[in-house]
C-alpha positions as CSV (number, residue, x, y, z in Angstrom):
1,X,23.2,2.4,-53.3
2,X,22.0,-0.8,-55.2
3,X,19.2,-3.2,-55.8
4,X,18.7,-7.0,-56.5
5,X,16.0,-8.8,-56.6
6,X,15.0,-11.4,-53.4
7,X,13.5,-14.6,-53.0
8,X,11.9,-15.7,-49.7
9,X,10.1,-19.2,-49.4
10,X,8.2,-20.5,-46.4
11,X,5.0,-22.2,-45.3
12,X,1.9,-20.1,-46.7
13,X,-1.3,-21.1,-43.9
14,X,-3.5,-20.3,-46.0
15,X,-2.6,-22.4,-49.0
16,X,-0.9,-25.6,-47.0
17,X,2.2,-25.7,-48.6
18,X,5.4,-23.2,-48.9
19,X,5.4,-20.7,-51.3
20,X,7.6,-18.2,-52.9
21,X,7.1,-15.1,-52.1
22,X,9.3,-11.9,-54.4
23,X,10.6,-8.5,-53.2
24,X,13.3,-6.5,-53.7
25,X,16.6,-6.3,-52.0
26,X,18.2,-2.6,-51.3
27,X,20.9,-0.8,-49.5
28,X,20.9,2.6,-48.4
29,X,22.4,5.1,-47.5
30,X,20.5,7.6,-45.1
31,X,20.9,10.5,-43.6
32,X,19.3,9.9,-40.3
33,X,18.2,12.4,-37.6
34,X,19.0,12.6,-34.0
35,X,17.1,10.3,-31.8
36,X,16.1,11.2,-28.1
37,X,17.6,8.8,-25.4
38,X,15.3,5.8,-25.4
39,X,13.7,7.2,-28.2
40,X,13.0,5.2,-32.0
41,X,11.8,6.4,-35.4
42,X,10.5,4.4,-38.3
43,X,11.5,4.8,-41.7
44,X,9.6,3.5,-45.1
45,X,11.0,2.9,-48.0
46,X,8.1,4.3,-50.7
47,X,8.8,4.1,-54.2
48,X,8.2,6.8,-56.6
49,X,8.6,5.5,-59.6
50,X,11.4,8.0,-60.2
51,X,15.7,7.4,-59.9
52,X,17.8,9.5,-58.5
53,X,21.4,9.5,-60.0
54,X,24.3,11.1,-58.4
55,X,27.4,11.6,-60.6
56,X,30.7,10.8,-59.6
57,X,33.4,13.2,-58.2
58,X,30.9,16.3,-58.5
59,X,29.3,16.9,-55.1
60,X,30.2,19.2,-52.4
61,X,31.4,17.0,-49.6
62,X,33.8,15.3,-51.6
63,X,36.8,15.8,-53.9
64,X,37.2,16.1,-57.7
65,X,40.3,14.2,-57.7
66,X,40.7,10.4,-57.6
67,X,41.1,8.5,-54.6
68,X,40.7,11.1,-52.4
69,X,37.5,10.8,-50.0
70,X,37.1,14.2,-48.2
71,X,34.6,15.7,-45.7
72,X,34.4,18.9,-43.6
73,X,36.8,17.2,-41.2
74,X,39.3,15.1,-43.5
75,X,40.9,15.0,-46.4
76,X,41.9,11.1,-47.1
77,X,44.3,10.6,-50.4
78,X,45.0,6.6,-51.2
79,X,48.4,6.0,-52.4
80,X,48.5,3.5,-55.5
81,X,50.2,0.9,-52.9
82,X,47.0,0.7,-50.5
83,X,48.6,3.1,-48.0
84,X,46.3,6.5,-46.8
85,X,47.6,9.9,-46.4
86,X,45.0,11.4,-43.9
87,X,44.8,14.8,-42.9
88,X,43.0,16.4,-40.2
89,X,41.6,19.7,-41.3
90,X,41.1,21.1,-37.7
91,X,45.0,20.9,-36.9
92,X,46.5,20.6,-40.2
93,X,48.4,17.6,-39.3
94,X,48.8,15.0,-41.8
95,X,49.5,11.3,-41.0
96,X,51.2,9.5,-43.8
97,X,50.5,5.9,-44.8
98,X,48.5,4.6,-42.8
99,X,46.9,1.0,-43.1
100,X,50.4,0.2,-44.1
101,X,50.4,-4.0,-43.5
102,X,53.6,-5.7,-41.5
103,X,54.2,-9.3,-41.7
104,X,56.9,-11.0,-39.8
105,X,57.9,-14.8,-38.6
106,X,56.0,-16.2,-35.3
107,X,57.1,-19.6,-34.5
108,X,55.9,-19.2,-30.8
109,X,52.3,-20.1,-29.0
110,X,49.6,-18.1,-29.2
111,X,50.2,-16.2,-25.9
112,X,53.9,-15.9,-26.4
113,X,55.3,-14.0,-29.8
114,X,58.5,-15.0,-30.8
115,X,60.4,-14.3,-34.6
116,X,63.1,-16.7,-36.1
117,X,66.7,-15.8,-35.6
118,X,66.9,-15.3,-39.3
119,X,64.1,-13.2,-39.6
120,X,62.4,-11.7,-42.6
121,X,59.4,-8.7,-42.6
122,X,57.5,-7.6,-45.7
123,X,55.5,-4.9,-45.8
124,X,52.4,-3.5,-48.1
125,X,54.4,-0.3,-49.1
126,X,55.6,-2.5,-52.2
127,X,52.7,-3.8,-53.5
128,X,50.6,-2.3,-56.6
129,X,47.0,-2.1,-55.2
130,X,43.5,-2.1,-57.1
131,X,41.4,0.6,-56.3
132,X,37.5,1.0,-57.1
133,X,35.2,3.4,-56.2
134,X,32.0,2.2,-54.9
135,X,29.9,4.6,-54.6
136,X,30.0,8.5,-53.7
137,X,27.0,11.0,-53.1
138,X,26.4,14.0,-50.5
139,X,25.8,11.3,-47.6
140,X,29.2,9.1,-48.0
141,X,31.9,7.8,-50.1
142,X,33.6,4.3,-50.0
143,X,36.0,3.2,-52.3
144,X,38.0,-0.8,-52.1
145,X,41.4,-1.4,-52.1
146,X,42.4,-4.8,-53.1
147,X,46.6,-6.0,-52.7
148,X,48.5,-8.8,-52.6
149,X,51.5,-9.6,-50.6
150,X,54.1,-12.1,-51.0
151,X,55.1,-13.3,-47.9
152,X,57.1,-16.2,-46.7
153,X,54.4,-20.0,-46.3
154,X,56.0,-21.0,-43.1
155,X,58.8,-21.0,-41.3
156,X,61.9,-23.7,-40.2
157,X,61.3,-24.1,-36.9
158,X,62.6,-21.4,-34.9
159,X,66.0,-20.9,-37.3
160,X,64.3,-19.0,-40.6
161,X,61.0,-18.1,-42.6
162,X,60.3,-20.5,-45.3
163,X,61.9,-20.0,-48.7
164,X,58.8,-21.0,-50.4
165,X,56.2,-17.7,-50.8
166,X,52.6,-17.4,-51.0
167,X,50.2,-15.0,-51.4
168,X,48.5,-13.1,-48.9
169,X,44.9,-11.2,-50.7
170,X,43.8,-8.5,-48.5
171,X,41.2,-6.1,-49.1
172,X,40.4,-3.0,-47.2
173,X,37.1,-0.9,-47.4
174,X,37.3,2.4,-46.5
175,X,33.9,4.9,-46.0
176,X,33.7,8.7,-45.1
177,X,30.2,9.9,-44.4
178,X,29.3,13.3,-44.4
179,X,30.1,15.2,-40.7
180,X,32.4,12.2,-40.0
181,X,35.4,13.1,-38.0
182,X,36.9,9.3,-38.6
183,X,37.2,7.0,-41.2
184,X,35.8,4.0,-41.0
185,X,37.5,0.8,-42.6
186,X,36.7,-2.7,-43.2
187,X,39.4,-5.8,-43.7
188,X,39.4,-9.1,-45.2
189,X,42.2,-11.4,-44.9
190,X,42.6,-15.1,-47.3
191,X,45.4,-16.3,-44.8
192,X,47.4,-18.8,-46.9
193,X,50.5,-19.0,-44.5
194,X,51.9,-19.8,-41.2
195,X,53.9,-18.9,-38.5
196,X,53.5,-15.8,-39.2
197,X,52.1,-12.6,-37.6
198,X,50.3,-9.4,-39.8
199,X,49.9,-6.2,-38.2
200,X,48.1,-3.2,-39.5
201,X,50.1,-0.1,-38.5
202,X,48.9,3.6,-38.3
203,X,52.2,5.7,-37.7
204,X,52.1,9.3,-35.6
205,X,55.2,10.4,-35.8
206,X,55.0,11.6,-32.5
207,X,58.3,12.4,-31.3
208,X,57.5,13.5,-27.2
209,X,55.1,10.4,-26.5
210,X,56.4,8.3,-23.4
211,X,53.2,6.6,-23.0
212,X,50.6,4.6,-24.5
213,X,46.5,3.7,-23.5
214,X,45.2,0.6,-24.7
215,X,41.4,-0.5,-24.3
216,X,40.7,-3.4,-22.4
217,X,37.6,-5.1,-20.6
218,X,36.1,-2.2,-17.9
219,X,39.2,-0.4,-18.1
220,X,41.9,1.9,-20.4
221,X,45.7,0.5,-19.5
222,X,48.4,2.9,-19.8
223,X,51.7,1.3,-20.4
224,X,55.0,2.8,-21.0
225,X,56.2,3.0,-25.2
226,X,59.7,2.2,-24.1
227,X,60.1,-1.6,-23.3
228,X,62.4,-2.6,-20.9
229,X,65.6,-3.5,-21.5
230,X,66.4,-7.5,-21.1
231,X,65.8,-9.4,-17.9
232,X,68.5,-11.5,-17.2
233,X,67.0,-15.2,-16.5
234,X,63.5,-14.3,-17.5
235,X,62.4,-16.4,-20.8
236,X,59.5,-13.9,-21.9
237,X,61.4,-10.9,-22.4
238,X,59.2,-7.5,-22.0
239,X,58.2,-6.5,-25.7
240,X,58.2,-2.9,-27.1
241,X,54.3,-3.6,-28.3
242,X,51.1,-3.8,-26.0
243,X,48.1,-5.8,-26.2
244,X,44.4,-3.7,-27.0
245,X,41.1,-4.5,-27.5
246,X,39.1,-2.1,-28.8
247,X,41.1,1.5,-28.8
248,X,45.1,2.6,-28.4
């Protein structure tokens, strides 16, 4: 995918005294054969003396038009606001804007979430985002998505958000390999604010789910979608949203 040149310096034996010592820096991309339970294989990287250059937007795994990243098993179109449309070509089902970013007030602890009366959410689907293709062969294709929100710099105590707003960079990298039936997505956050609380939401549109499974240490928890309604004198009041750790 690229090459830079790398510097390495440490103590030479033979010499006495550290010494430089020059390669070269790559990343790959590789398409790597099944390996047996327990098993390993090694890999060298030989140089030929010969490139290899793979034109944009012209192979077989992947989509002529821009900012679409498409395998055998999805079809991934990036909206100019950041958002993805993904569809999955085994059911035909498409789920609309997804990665779409939610940011709301939190004036509570960290175990307890709690907005201002006077609350305000902002979400990505406003934003104008930056896109750039990174690379895209027969193995893979990523591309970067670069926004910025405006979003409230605080909040009042628990009355209101902060009328004073401050930016919120986020960038999102987003890869399809070849035979991948996910897509796989990378985020950085420059958190400039507080009290606050940003969510990255990937809506269904399911319209018969009761019930939701979140991961969690040695176990999957399955919790009702419905919250319940409000407990009178109970100060943590059930929440409509559950807690995950690695799937939902």
């Amino acid at each position: 995918l690229d090459k830079a040149d790398a510097f390495d310096l440490r103590f030479n034996p033979k010499q006495g005294h550290p010494t430089t010592g020059k390669a070269k820096h790559v990343r790959v991309l590789a398409d790597i054969p099944e390996v047996e339970p327990f098993g390993w294989r090694r890999f060298h990287l030989v140089p030929d003396g010969t490139r290899t250059y793979y034109p944009t937007r012209r192979m077989f795994y992947h989509s002529p038009e821009p900012c679409v990243m498409e395998n055998e098993f999805l079809r991934c179109v990036i909206n100019p606001n950041g958002t993805v449309d993904m569809t999955d070509k085994l059911t035909g089902y498409t789920y609309i804007n997804q990665f779409t970013f939610e940011d709301n007030g939190d004036v509570e602890t960290m175990y307890v979430h709690l907005t201002p009366f006077s609350n305000k959410t902002v979400y990505s689907t406003g934003s104008q985002a930056d896109i750039s293709l990174i690379y895209d062969n027969p193995l893979g294709c990523q591309y970067e998505i670069s926004l910025v929100m405006h979003i409230p710099d605080g909040a009042n105590g628990t009355k209101k958000r902060s009328e004073y707003v401050t930016d919120l960079p986020i960038t999102l990298t987003l890869t399809l390999n070849k035979g991948a039936r996910r897509l796989d997505a990378d985020i950085k956050i420059d958190n400039r604010a507080r009290e606050h609380r940003l969510r990255v939401l990937f809506p269904t549109n399911l319209s018969s789910a009761d019930k939701s499974r979140g991961g969690q240490p040695f176990d999957v928890v399955e919790r009702p979608i419905h919250s319940e309604a409000n407990i009178i004198g109970v100060g943590e009041q059930p929440y409509p949203t559950h807690p995950m750790q690695d799937i939902c």
